[in-house]
N, C-alpha and C positions, 0 to 999 in steps of 0.2 A: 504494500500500500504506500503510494505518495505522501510525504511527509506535507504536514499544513506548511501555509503560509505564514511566513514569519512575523505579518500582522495578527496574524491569528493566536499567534505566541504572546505578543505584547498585549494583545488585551486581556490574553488571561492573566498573565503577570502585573497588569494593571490592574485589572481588577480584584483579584486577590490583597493589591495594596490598598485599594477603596476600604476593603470587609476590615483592612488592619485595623485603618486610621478612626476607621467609624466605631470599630470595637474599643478601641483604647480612648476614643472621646466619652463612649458612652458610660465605660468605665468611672467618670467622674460625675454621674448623674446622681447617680444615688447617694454620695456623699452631699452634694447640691441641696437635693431635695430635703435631704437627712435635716439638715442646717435650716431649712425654709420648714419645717416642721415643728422642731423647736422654739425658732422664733417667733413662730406666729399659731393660726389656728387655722390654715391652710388643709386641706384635706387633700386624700387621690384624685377624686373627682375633679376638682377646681384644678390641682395641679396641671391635669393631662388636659385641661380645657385651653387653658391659658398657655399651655405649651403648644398646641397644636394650634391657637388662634394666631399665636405672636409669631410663631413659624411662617405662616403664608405670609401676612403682613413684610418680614422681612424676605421672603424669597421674590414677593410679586415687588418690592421695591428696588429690589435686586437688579429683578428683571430688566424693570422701567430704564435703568441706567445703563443698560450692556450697549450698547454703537454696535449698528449692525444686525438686530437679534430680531426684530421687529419683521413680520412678513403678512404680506399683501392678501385679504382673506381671498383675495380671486383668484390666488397662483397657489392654493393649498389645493388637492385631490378632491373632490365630493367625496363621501364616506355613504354609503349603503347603508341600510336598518337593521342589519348583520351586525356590521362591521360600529356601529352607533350601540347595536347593544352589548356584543364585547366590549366596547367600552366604558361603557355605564357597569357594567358587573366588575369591569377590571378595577376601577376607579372605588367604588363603592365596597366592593370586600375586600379590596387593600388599605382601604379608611376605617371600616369595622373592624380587620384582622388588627392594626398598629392599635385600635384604641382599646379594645379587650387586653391586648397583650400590654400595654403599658400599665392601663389603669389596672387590673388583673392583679399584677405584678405588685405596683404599688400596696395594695390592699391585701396581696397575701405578707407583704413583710411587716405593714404595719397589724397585721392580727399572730403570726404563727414566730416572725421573728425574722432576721434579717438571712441567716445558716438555712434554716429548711424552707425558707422561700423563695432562696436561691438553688437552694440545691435539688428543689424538685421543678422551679419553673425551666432554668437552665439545664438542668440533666435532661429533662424529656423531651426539650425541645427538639434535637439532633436528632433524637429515635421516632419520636413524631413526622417530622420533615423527612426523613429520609423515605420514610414510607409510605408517606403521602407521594415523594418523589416518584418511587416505585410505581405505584398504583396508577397514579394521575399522569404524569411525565413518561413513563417506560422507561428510568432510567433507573440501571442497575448500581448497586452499592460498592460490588468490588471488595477483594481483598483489605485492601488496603482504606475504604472507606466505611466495613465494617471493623474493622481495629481501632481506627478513628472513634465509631460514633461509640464503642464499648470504652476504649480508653481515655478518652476525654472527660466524660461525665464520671468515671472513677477516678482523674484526680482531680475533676471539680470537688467531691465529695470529699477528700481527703485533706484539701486544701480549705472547705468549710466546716467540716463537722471535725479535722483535726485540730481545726483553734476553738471552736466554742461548741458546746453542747446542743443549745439550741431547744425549744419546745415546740411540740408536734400540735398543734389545733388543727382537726379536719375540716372546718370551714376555709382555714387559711391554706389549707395544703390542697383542697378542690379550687380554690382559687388560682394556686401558683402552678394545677396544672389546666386550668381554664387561660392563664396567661401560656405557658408554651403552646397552645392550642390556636391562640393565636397570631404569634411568630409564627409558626409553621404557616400558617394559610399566606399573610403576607408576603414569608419568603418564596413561597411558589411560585404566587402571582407574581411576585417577582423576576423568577424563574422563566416564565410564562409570558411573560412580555417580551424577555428578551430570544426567547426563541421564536413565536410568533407575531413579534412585534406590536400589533392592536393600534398600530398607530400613535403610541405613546412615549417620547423618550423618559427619559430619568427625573430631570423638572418636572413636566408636566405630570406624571405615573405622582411626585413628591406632593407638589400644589395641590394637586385635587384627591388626592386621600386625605392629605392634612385638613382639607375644607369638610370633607364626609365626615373626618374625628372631631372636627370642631361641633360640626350638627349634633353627633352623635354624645358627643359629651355634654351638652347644653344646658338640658335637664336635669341632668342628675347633676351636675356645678350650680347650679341656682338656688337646688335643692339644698344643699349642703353650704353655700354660702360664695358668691365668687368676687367680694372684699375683705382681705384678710383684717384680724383685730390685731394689731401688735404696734409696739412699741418701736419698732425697726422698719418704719417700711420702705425708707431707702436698699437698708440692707438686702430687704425679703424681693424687692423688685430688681436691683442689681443681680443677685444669686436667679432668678426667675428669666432673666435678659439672657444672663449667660445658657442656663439649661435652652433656651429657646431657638438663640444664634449660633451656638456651637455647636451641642449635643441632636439638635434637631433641624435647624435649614439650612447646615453646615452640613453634617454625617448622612443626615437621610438620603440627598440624593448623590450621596458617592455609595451608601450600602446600596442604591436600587441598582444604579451602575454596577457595580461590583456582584450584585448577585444573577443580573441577566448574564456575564462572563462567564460563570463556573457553574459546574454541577448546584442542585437544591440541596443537598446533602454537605458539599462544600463549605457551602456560603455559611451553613446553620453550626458546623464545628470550628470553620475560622471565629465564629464571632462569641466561641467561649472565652476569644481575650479581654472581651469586657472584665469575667471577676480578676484576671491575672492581672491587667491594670488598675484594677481598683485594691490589689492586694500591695502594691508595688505604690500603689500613694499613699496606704495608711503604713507601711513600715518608715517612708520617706519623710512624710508630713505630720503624722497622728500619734509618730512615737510607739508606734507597736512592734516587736518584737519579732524577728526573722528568727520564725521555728523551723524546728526537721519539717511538719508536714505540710507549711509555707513551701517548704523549696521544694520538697515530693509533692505535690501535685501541682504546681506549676510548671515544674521539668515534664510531667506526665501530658500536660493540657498541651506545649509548647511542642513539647515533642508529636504527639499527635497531629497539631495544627501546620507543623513543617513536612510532616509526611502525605499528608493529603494536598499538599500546595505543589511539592515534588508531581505525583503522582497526577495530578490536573495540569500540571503542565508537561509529563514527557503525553499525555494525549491529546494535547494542544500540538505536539511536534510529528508524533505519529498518524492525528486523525482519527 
């Protein structure tokens, strides 16, 4: 078989750098939020509201500014009722999939604990995605990407549950894997756009799910309250700018890039480097403690996340 083309190498290679940068941004979210938590009376709901509202506001102003980027509605394709409602499904369950999974998320750590709300939303994610990958995609796991999805989530595990204990709530642990349930859908769709396209790049695929989470989140942040009470509110709005422009209309549309690139199953094990860098800023910043099972399951996550980036790209070279 003819080996690909050498563009075909760099996007995989680029992309895989997308899933890094966005994993290691993301990695700082939860200490963010941690921080807007404390000092206020901010909830999940409000959080993922206002993170997903402040997201489009700054990517559509983004936009506004780019020279050049702007195109003529009479020189775009006519799109078909097909092709209109692909995209409406694409758009809308990749809006519902980021907002379950964030706020999910959020709400299982603040009920079950910050350890097994990680380590069951992040663990199952990979085994979830992969199989959806399976299923829905035809694309198989491979050697080398079942090693991955078993060996990563074991030194996720060892890397959370070997520093703290943690406490088990079943509301909170149906939650955390209510959130990997919806990562996984996201990542496909993700997945899914870059192999069938739908007519949607990376912005566009970002903007209009962020708008579906904002709708989606609306209610239940109103409900719950969406001005915070505190004493700090430069601080709590500063920390809220940051999570908004960095961790989400910064990362989002390099992770969609990044996951149309590589396998569904890829993209979902690269992006266990969120807890490695979130473990790597509390030993650096928080003053914690670089244990044995700190470095064993970081070398564990690491090592797996290089061997399936190895193995995505000699099939990037092979085809």
């Amino acid at each position: 078989m003819p080996p690909a083309p050498v563009s075909a190498h760099r996007s995989v290679r680029r992309g895989l750098a997308y899933l890094a940068f966005a994993g290691i941004t993301w990695g700082t979210t939860g200490a963010a939020v941690d921080i807007v938590y404390r000092s206020s009376d901010f909830g999940p709901m409000a959080v993922s509201f206002w993170r997903f509202l402040t997201g489009v506001a700054l990517l559509l102003a983004a936009q506004a500014f780019r020279p050049g980027r702007k195109t003529s509605r009479t020189s775009r394709p006519s799109r078909t009722s097909q092709a209109l409602g692909r995209r409406t499904l694409l758009l809308a369950g990749t809006g519902v999939g980021l907002a379950v999974f964030q706020t999910a998320y959020f709400a299982a750590v603040q009920d079950t604990g910050l350890a097994v709300g990680t380590i069951v939303a992040l663990g199952a994610a990979p085994v979830l995605t992969a199989a959806g990958g399976r299923l829905f995609l035809g694309e198989r796991i491979g050697r080398a990407g079942l090693l991955a999805v078993t060996g990563a989530p074991a030194g996720l595990a060892i890397l959370v549950l070997g520093n703290q204990a943690g406490v088990v709530h079943p509301v909170g642990v149906g939650m955390a894997l209510l959130s990997a349930a919806g990562y996984a859908v996201s990542n496909l769709l993700g997945r899914w756009t870059g192999r069938h396209g739908a007519g949607e790049d990376p912005y566009t695929l970002t903007v209009g799910s962020f708008a579906v989470g904002a709708a989606v989140m609306a209610p239940f942040a109103w409900g719950e309250g969406l001005v915070p009470h505190t004493a700090h509110l430069g601080h709590v709005v500063l920390l809220m700018l940051y999570v908004a422009a960095v961790t989400t209309a910064l990362a989002y549309p390099l992770y969609f890039a990044g996951a149309g690139a590589v396998r569904a199953a890829t993209a979902s094990v690269v992006m266990l480097i969120e807890p490695v860098s979130a473990a790597v800023l509390a030993v650096l910043f928080l003053g914690e403690r670089l244990t044995a099972p700190t470095v064993i399951g970081t070398a564990l996550m690491l090592a797996a996340i290089a061997g399936l980036a190895v193995a995505e790209s000699r099939l990037a070279e092979t085809g």
